[in-house]
TIVO-2410 file (N, C-alpha, C; in nm, 3 decimals):
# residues 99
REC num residu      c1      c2      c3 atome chaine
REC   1      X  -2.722  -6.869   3.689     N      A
REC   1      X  -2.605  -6.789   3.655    CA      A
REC   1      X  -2.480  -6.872   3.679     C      A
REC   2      X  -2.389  -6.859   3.604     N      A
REC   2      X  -2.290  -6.974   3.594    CA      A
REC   2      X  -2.141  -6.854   3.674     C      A
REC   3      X  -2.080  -6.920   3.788     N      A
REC   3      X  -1.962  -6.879   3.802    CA      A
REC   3      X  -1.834  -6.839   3.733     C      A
REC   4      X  -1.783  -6.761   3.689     N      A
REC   4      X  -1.656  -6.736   3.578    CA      A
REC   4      X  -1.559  -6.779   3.660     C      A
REC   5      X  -1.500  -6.901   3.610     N      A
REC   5      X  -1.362  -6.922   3.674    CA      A
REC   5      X  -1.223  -6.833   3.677     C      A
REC   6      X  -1.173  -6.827   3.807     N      A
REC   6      X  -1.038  -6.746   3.776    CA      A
REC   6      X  -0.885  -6.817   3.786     C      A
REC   7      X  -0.876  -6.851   3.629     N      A
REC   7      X  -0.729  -6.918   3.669    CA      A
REC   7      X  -0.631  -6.831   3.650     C      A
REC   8      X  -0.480  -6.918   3.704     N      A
REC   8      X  -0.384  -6.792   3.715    CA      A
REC   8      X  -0.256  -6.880   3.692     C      A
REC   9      X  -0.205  -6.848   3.711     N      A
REC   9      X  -0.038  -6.881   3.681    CA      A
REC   9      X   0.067  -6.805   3.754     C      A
REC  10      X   0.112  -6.870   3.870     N      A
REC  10      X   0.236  -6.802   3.931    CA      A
REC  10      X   0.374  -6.867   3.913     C      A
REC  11      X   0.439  -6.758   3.882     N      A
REC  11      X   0.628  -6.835   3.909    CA      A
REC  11      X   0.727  -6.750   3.988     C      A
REC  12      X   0.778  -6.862   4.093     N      A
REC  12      X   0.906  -6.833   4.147    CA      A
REC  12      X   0.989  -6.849   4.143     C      A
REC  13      X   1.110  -6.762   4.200     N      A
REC  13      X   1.256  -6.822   4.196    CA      A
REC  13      X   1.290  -6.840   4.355     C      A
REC  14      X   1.357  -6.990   4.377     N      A
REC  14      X   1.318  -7.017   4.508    CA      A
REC  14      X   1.534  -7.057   4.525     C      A
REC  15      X   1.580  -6.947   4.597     N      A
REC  15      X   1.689  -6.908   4.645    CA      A
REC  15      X   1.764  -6.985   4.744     C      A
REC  16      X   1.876  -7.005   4.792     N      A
REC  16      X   1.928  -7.064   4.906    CA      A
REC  16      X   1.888  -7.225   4.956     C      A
REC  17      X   1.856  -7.288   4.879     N      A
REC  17      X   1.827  -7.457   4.900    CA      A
REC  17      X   1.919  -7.514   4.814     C      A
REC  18      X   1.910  -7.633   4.837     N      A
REC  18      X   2.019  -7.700   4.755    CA      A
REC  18      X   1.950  -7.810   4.630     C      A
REC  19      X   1.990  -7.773   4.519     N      A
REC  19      X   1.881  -7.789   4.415    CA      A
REC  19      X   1.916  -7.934   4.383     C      A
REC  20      X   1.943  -8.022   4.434     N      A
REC  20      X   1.924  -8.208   4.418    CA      A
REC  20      X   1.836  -8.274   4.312     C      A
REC  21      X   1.791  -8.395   4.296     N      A
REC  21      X   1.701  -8.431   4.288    CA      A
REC  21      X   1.626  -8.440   4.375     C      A
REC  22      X   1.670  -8.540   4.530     N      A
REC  22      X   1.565  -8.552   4.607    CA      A
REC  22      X   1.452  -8.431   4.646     C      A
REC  23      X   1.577  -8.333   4.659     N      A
REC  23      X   1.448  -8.211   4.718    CA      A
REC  23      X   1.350  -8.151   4.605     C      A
REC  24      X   1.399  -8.161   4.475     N      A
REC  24      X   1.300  -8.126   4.382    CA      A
REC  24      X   1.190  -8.259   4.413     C      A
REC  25      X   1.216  -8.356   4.392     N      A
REC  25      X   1.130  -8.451   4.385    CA      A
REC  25      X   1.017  -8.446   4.495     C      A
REC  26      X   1.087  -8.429   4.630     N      A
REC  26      X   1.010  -8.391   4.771    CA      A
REC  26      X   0.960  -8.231   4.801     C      A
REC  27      X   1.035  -8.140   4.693     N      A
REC  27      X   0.924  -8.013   4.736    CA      A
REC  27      X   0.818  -8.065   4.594     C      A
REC  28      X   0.816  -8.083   4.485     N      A
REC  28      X   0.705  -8.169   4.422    CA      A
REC  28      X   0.582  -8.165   4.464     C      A
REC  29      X   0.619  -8.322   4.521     N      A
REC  29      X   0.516  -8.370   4.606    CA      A
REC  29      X   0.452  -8.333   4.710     C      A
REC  30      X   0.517  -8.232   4.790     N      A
REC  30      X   0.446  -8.139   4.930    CA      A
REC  30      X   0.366  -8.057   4.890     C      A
REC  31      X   0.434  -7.998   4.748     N      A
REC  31      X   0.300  -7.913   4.721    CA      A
REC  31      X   0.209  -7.965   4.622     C      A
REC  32      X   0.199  -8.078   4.558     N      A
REC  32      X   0.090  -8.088   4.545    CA      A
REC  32      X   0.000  -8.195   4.619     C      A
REC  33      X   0.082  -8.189   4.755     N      A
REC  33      X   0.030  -8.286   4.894    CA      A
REC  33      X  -0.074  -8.146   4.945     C      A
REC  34      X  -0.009  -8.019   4.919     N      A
REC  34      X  -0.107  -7.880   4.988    CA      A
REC  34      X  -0.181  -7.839   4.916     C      A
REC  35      X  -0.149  -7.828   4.782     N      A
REC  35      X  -0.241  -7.740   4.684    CA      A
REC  35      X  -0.348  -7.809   4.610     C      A
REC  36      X  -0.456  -7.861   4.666     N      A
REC  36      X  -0.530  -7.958   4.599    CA      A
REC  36      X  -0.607  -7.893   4.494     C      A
REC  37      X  -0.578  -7.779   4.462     N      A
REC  37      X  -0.676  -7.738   4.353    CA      A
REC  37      X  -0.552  -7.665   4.212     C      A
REC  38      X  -0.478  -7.703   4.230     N      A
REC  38      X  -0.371  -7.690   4.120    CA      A
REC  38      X  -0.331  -7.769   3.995     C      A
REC  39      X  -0.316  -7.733   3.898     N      A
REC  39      X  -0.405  -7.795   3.760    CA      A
REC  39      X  -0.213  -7.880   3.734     C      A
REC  40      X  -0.105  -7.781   3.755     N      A
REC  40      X   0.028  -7.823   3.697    CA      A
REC  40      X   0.164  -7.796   3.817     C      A
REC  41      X   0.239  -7.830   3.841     N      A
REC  41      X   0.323  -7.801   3.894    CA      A
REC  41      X   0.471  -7.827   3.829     C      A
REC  42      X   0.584  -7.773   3.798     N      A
REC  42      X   0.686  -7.775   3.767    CA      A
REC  42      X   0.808  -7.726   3.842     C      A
REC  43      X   0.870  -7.766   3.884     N      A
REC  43      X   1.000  -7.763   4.006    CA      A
REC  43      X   1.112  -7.785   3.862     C      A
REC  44      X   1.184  -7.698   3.874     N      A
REC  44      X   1.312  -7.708   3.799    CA      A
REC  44      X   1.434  -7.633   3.840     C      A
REC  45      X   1.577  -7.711   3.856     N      A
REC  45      X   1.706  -7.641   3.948    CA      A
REC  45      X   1.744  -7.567   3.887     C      A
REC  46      X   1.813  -7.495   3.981     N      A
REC  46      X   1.913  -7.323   3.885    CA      A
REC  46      X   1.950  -7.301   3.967     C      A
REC  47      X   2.078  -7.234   3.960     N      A
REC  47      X   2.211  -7.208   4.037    CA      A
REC  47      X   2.127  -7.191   4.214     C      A
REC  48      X   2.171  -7.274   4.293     N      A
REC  48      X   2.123  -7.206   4.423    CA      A
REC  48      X   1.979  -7.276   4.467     C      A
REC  49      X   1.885  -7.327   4.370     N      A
REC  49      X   1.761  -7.280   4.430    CA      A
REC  49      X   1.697  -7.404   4.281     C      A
REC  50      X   1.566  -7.318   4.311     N      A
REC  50      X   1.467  -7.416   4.196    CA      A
REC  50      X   1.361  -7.316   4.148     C      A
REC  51      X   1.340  -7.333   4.046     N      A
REC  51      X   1.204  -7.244   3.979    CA      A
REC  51      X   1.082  -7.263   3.989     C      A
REC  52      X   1.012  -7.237   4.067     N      A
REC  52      X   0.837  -7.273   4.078    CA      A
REC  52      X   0.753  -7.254   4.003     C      A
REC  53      X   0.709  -7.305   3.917     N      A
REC  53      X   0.560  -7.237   3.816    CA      A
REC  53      X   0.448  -7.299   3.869     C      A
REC  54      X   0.343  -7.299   3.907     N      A
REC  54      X   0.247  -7.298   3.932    CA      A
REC  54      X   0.106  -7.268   3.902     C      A
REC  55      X   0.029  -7.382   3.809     N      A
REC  55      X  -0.080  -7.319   3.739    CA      A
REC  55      X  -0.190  -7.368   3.814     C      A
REC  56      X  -0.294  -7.317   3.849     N      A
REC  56      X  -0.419  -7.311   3.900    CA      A
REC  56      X  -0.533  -7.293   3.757     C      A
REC  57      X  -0.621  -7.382   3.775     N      A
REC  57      X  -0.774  -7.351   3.705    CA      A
REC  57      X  -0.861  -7.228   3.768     C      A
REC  58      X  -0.869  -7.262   3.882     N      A
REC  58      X  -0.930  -7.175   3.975    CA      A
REC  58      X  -0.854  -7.078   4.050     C      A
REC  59      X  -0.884  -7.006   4.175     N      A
REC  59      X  -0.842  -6.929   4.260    CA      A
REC  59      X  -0.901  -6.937   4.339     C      A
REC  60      X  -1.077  -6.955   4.350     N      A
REC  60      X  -1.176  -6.927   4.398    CA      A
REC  60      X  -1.151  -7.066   4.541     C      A
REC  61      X  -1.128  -7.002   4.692     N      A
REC  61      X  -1.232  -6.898   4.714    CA      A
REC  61      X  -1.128  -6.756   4.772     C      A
REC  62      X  -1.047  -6.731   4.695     N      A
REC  62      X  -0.936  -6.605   4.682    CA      A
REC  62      X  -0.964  -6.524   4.623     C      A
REC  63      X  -0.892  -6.425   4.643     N      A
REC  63      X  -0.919  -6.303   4.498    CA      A
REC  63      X  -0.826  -6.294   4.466     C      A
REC  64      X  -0.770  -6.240   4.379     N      A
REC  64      X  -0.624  -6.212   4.313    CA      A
REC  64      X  -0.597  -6.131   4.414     C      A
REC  65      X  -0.608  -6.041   4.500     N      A
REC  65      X  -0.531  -5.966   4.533    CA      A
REC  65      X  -0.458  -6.058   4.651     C      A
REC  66      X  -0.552  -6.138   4.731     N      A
REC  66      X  -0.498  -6.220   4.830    CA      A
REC  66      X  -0.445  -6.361   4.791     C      A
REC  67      X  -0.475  -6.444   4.686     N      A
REC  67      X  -0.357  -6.566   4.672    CA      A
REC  67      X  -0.263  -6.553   4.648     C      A
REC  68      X  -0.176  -6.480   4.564     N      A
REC  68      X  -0.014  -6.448   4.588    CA      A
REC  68      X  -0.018  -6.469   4.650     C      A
REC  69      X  -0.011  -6.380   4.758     N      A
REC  69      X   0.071  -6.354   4.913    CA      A
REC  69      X   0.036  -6.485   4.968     C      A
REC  70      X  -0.093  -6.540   4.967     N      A
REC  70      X  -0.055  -6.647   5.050    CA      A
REC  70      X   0.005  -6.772   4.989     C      A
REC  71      X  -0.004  -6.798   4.843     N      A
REC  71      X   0.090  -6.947   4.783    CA      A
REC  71      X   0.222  -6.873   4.818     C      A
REC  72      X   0.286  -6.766   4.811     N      A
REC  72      X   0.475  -6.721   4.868    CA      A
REC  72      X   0.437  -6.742   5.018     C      A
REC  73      X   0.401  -6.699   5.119     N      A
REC  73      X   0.403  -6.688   5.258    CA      A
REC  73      X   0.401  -6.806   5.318     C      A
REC  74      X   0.287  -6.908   5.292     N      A
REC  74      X   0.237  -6.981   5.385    CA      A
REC  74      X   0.292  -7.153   5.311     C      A
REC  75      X   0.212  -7.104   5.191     N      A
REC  75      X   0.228  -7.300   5.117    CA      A
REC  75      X   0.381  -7.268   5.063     C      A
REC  76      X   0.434  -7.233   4.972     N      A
REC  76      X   0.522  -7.205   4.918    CA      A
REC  76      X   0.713  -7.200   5.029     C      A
REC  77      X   0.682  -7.143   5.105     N      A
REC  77      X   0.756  -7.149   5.236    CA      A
REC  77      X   0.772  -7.265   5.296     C      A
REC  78      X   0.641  -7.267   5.339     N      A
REC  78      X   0.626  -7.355   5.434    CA      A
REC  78      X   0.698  -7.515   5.377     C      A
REC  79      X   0.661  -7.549   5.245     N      A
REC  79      X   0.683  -7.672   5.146    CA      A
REC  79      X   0.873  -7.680   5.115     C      A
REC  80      X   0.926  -7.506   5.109     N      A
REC  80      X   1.030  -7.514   5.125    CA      A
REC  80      X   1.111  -7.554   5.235     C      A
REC  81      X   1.055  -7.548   5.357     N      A
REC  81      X   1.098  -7.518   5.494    CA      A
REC  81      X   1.093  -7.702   5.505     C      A
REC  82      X   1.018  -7.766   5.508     N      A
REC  82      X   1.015  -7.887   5.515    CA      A
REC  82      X   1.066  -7.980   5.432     C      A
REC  83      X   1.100  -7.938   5.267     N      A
REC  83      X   1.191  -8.078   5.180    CA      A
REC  83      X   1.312  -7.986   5.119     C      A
REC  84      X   1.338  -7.909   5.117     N      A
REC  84      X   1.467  -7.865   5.136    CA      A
REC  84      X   1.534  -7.861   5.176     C      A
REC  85      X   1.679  -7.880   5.157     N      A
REC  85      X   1.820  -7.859   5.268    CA      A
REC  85      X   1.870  -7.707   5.225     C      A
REC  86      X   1.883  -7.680   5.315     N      A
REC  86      X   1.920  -7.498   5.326    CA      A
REC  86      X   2.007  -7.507   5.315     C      A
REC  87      X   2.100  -7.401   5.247     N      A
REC  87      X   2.205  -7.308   5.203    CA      A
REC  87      X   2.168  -7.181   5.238     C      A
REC  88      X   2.162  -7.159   5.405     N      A
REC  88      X   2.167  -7.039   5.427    CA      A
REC  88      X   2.015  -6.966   5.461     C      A
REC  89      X   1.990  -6.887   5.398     N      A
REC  89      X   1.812  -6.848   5.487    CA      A
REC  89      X   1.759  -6.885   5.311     C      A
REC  90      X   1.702  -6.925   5.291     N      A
REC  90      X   1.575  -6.967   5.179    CA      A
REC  90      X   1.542  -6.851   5.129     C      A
REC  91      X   1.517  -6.788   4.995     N      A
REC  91      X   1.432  -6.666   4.934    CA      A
REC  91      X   1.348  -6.701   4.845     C      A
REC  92      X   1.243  -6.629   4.893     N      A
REC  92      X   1.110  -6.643   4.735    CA      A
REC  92      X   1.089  -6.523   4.662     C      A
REC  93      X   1.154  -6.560   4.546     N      A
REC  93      X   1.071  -6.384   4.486    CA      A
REC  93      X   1.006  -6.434   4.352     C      A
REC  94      X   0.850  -6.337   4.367     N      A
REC  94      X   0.744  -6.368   4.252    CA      A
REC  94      X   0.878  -6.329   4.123     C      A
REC  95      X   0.853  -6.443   4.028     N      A
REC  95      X   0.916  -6.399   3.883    CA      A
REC  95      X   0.768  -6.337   3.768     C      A
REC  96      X   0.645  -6.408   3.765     N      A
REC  96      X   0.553  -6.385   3.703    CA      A
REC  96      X   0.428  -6.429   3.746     C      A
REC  97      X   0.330  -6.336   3.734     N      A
REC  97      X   0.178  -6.350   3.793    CA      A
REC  97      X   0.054  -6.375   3.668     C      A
REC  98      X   0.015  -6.427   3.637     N      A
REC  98      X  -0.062  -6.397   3.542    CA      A
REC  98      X  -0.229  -6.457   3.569     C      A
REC  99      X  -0.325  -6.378   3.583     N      A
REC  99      X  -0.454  -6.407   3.603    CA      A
REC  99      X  -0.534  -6.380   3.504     C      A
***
């Protein structure tokens, strides 16, 4: 019996950093220094902040209901918290989910 893969596609809008090159270039690379199973990554600036899209082949070993929360909480944060220069407290809000 063959496994059905679950890919997905998330995007954020990532608030209060200061949208440079360097830090695009260095949140980049952190996350796909964390996310080793991620097919695309795209970092792009906008007023304030940067846009996250994020495509995955897989999910597995997640379910949809639990990877959101953890690529915003843990990787997503965390990647901000470390190559970003803050403007203030940092915000993530999901723009689109698609599984």
């Amino acid at each position: 019996m063959r496994i059905q893969k679950q890919p997905c596609l998330l995007k954020y809008l990532v608030r209060g950093v200061t949208a440079d090159r360097s830090s695009q270039q260095s949140l980049t690379s952190e996350l796909g220094d964390m996310l080793n199973h991620v097919s695309a990554i795209t970092v792009l600036p906008v007023v304030q902040g940067f846009s996250v899209e994020l495509e995955f082949d897989d999910i597995k070993p997640f379910t949809k209901v639990s990877f959101e929360p953890y690529i915003a909480e843990h990787v997503l944060a965390d990647a901000v918290n470390l190559r970003c220069n803050h403007q203030g407290t940092p915000q993530i809000q999901l723009l689109k989910s698609r599984f």
